[in-house]
N, C-alpha and C positions, 0 to 999 in steps of 0.2 A: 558477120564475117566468121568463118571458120576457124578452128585453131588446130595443128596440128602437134603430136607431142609425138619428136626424134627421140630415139635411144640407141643409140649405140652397145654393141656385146663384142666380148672378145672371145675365143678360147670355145666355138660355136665347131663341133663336129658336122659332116654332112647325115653321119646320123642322129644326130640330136635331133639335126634340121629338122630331118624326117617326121621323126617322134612328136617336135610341136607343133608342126603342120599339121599332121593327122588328128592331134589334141584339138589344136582350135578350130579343126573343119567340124568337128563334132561336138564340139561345149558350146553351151549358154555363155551369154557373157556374165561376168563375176557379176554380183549383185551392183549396182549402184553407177558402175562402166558408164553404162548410155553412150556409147563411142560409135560413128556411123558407117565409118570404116577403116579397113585394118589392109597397111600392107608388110611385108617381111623380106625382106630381101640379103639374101647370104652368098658370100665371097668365101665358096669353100676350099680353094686355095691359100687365103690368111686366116681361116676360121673367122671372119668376123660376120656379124650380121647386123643391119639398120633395121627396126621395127617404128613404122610410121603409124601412127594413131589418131583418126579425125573427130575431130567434137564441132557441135554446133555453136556452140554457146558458151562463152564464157566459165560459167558456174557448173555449166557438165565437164567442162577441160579440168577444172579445181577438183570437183567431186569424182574424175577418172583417174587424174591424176595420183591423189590419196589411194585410191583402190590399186594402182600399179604400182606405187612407190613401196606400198604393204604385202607384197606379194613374197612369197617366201625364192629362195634362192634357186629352188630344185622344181618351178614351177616356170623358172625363163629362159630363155635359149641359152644363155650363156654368161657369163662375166660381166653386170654392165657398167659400162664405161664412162657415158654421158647421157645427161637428159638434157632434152631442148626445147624448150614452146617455139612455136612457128604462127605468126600470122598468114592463111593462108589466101595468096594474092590471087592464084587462078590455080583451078581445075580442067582437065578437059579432057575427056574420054572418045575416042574413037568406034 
């Protein structure tokens, strides 16, 4: 089953937004990540943004997780707020 890891930011400009958008369309992920996929979604009306992160397996969620928790300040949308493991129940893409 999948895992996904919630983060909640506060204090998320629309152009930070910008800024890390365009960063992660164009980076490798950080070394060790293995995360399958990535969503980002910003309410730039409260500055805040939720950054969704999906892992296959257990021990990639553990070992991504380390790699995000370690990330320096100036390298995340914003302020963050909360971290949250998610088992994830369903997926569905259209």
């Amino acid at each position: 089953m999948a895992i996904a890891r919630v983060v909640t930011f506060e204090g998320v400009s629309a152009e930070r937004m910008a800024s890390v958008g365009t960063e992660l369309e164009r980076a490798e992920q950080p070394e060790g990540l293995n995360a399958t996929e990535f969503i980002l979604l910003h309410d730039p009306d409260s500055e805040r943004a939720l950054a969704i992160v999906f892992f296959e397996t257990e021990e990639d969620y553990r070992r991504g997780d380390e790699v995000l928790s370690a990330m320096p300040a100036d390298e995340t949308p914003g302020r963050r707020t909360s971290v949250e493991r998610y088992e994830v129940a369903l997926r569905v893409s259209r």
